[in-house]
N, C-alpha and C positions, 0 to 999 in steps of 0.2 A: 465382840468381834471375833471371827473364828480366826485361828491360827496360820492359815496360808493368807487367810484378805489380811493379815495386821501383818507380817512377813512381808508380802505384796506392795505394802504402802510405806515399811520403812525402807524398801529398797529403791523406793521411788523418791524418798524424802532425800537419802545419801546421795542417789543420783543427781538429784536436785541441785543440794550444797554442796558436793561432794566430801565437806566433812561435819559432822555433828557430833551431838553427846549422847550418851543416856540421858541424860535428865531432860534436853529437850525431847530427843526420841519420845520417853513417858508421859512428857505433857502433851504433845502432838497425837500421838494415838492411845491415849486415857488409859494407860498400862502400867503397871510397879516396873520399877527399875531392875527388880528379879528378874521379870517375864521380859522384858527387852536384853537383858544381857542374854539369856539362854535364847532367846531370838538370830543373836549377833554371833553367839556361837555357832548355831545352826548354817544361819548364813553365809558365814565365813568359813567354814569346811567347804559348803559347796561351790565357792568362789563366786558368790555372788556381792560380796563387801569385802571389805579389808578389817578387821579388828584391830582396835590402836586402844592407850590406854585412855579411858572412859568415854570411849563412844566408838564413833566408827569414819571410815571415809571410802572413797571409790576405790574399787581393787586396784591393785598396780598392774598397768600392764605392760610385755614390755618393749621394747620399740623406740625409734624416735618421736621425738615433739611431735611432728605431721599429725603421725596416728593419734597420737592421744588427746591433740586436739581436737581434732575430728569425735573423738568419743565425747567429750562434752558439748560439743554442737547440736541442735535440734534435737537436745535428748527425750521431752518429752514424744515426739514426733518418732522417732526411732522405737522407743517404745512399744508405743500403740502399735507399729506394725511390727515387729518382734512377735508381740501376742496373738497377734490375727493371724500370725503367719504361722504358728507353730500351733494355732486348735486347728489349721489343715492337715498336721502330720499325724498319722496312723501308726500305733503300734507296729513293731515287726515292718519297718518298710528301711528303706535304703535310701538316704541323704549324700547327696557333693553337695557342701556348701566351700563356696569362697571365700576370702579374706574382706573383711572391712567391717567398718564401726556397726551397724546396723546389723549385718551376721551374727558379731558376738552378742551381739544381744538378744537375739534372736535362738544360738546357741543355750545361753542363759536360761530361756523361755524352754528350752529341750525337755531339761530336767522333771519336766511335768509330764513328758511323754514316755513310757518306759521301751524297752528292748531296741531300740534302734540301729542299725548300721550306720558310722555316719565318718563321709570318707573327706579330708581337709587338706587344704597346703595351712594351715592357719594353727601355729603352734599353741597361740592362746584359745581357739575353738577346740583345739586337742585337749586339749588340759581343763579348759569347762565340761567338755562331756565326760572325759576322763573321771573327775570327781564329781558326779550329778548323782552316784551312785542310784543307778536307776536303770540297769541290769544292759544298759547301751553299750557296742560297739566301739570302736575307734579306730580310727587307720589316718594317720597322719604323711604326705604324699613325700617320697624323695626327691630330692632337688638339690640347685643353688638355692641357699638358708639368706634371704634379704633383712638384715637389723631393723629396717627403713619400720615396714609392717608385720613383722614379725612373721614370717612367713616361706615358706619356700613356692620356685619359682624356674623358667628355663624351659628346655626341651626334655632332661630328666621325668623332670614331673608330668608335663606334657604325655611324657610317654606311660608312664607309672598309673597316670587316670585311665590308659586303655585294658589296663589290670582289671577293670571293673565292670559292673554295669549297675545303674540304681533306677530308683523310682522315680529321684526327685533332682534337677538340678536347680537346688537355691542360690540365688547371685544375687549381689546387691553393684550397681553400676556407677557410674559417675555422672551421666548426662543421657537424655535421653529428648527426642524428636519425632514430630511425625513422618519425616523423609528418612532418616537412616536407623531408628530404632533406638535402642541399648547400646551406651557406648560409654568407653572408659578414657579417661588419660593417660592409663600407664599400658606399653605393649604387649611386657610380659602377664598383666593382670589378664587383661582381655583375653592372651593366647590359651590361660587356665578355664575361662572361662567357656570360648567355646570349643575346648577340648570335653569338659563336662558336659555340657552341652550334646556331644556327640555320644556321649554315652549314659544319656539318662532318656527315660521315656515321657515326663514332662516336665517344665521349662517355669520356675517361680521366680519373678525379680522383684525386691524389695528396693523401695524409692520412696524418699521423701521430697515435697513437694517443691523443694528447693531446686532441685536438679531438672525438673521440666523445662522444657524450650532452652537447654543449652544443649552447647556444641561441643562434644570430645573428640579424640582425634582417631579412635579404632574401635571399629564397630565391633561388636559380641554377638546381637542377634536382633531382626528383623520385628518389625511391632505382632508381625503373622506367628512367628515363632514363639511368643509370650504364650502359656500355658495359663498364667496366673500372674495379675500384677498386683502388687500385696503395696498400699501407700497408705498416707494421713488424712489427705483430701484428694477428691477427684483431678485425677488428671485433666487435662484439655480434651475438648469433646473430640478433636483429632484422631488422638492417642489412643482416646477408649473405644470413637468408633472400629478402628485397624481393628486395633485389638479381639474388639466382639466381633466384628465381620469375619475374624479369622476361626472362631469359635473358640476364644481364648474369655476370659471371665477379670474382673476389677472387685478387690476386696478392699475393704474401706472398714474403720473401726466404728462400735456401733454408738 
């Protein structure tokens, strides 16, 4: 097994349990207890694990309970579109990503793409690109600093996103519908959201398939406005007709 796909699979193993050993790690992916620790080492610079003594667990992140649950939900789900979503990013191009579970991990997935610009309110998406060492950008957005999601937030920031302008605005959402689109729970999320929005030239939202057919209470952006909807399974043929009729595309893992 080559070194990124056995990397690839213990981080999916951790993410799994959230905490393991070496020794299962090496029975799991048929490896010396050598090659997985310098694995964990690896790993754990790039903030993809957390290194503990004899094995490993999910990185700490930091934030309240909310967030962190939400990071162990649907993880395999999360995942898969994490991956699909970051073999669409290009060298040398310019990312706003927003805050939430599916971002960071997504974020995570960065690390494979080299030189990026990549502009956040999301202090723990700062701090994964930060150390992806992988010759990437960073601009972390000023604001009200929220504990809740780790994150800044407000009119500050609002205004801070018009500092810019990028390729891609990647958003992961809370709810979405065929009547009102992409839409979130929280005010101030949304107001980041489509502030980015207004200053990127296309529109990716990442969604698991949990969040289909519900109802949030502040819209972000129209099914027309979707550039790219990055999920685990197909949305409702709704969703994806909008979507396509608007000349907008559904990525799906393969």
């Amino acid at each position: 097994m080559k070194i990124k796909e056995r990397q690839s699979k213990l981080v999916e193993i951790v993410r799994r349990r959230e905490k393991t050993s070496v020794d299962e790690l090496a029975a799991l992916l048929d490896a010396s207890r050598e090659t997985i620790r310098r694995d964990l080492t690896q790993l754990s610079e790039l903030g993809k694990i957390q290194k503990v003594h004899g094995g490993a667990r999910m990185p700490r992140v930091m934030g309240e309970e909310p967030f962190k649950q939400r990071l162990s939900e649907n993880v395999d789900a999360k995942m898969a579109i994490a991956s699909v979503a970051a073999s669409l990013v290009a060298p040398g191009e310019t990312l706003f990503i927003d805050t939430g579970s599916t971002t960071l991990l997504f974020a995570e997935e960065l690390a494979k793409v080299p030189d990026l610009t990549i502009i956040t309110n999301s202090t723990e998406i700062a701090r994964t690109i930060a150390t992806a060492s992988n010759a990437s950008r960073v601009f972390l957005l000023g604001g009200e600093f929220r504990t809740d999601n780790s994150q800044t937030v407000g009119t500050m920031a609002a205004a801070h996103i018009r500092s810019f302008r990028a390729h891609h605005a990647i958003l992961t959402v809370g709810a979405m519908d065929a009547r009102s689109g992409a839409m979130d729970f929280n005010i101030e999320e949304a107001q980041i959201a489509r502030a980015m929005i207004d200053q990127s030239e296309t529109v990716t939202v990442l969604i698991d398939s949990s969040k289909f057919g519900k109802l949030a209470s502040f819209e972000v952006c129209s099914l027309a406005g979707i550039d790219r909807l990055v999920s685990d399974t197909p949305p409702p043929a709704e969703i994806r007709d909008a979507i396509e009729a608007a000349g907008g595309k559904v990525f799906l893992p393969s």
